[in-house]
C-alpha positions in Angstrom: 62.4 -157.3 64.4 64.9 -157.8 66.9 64.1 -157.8 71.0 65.7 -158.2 73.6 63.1 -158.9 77.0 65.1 -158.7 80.1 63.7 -160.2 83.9 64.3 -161.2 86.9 65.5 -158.0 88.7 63.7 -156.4 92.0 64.6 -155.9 95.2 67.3 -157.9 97.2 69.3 -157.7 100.5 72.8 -157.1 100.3 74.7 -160.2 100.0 71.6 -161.3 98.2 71.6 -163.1 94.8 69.9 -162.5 91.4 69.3 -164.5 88.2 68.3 -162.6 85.5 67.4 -163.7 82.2 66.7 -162.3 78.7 64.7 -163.9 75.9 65.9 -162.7 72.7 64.4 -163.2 69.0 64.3 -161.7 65.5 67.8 -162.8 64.6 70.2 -166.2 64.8 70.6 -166.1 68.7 72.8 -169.1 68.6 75.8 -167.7 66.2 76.2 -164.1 68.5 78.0 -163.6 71.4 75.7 -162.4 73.9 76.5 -159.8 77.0 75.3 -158.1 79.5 75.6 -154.4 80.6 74.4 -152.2 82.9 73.9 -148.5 83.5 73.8 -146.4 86.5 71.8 -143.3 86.6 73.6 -140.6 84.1 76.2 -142.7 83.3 77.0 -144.4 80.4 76.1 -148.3 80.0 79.1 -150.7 81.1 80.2 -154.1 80.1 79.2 -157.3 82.7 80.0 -160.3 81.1 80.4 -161.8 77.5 79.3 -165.6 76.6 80.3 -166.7 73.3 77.9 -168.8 70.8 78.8 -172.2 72.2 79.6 -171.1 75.7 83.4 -172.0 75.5 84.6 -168.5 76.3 83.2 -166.4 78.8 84.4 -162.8 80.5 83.2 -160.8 83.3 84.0 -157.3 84.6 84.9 -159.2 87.6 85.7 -162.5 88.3 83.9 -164.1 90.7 80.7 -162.1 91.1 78.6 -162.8 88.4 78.6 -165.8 85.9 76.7 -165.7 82.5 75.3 -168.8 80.9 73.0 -169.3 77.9 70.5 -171.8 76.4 70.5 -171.6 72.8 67.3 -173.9 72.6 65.3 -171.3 74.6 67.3 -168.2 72.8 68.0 -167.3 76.4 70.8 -166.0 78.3 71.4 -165.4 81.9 73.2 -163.7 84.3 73.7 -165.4 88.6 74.1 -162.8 90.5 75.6 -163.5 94.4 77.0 -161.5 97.3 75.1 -158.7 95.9 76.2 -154.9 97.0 74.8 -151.3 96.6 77.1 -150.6 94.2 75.2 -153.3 91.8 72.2 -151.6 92.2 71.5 -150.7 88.4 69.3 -151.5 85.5 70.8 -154.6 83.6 70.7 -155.2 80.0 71.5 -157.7 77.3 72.3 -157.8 73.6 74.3 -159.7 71.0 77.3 -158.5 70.1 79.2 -158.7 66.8 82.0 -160.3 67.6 83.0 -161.8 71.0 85.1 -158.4 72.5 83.2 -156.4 70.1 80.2 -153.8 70.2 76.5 -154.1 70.7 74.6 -155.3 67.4 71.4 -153.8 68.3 68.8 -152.0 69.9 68.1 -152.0 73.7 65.5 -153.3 75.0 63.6 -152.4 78.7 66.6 -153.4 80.6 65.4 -155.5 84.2 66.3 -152.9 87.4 68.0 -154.7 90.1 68.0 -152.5 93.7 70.3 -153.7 96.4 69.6 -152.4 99.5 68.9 -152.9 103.2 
């Protein structure tokens, strides 16, 4: 059974940083592309950043304000958050994706809520 458990999220200033981390299992974390999205209220989930399985490729929504890492020992990936605003303020989520560029393999999991705010 695949999961996906995100953390790290809460409460932060703005201009605040984040790291946020999901622990995945049930499948060969270290061959997918991972990603993370997020999704405002009533809106559709959108893209962050992508990692590839060896971390040589990497692509964000926008450069410069978030960075994604992963640690295939620990089947973990993460996503550094700085300079946060209120426009960030969303709940966060991860998953492998099929292909690096491509679509979501699997379920969602809880998704980790990140609040930015003063």
């Amino acid at each position: 059974q695949v999961q996906f458990v995100e953390s790290g999220g809460g409460l932060v200033q703005p201009g605040g940083s984040l790291r946020l981390s999901c622990t995945a299992s049930g499948f060969d974390f270290q061959n997918y592309p991972m990603s993370w999205y997020r999704q405002f209220p009533g809106k559709e989930r959108e893209l962050v950043a992508s990692i590839s399985s060896r971390s040589l490729t990497a692509h964000y929504l926008v450069e410069g304000h978030f960075a994604i890492s992963r640690d295939n020992a620990k089947n973990t990936v993460y996503l550094e958050m700085n300079n946060l605003t209120p426009e960030d303020t969303a709940v966060y989520y991860c998953n492998a994706l099929q292909r690096f560029g491509g679509e979501p393999s699997y379920a969602w999991g809880q998704g980790t809520l990140v609040t930015v705010s003063s």
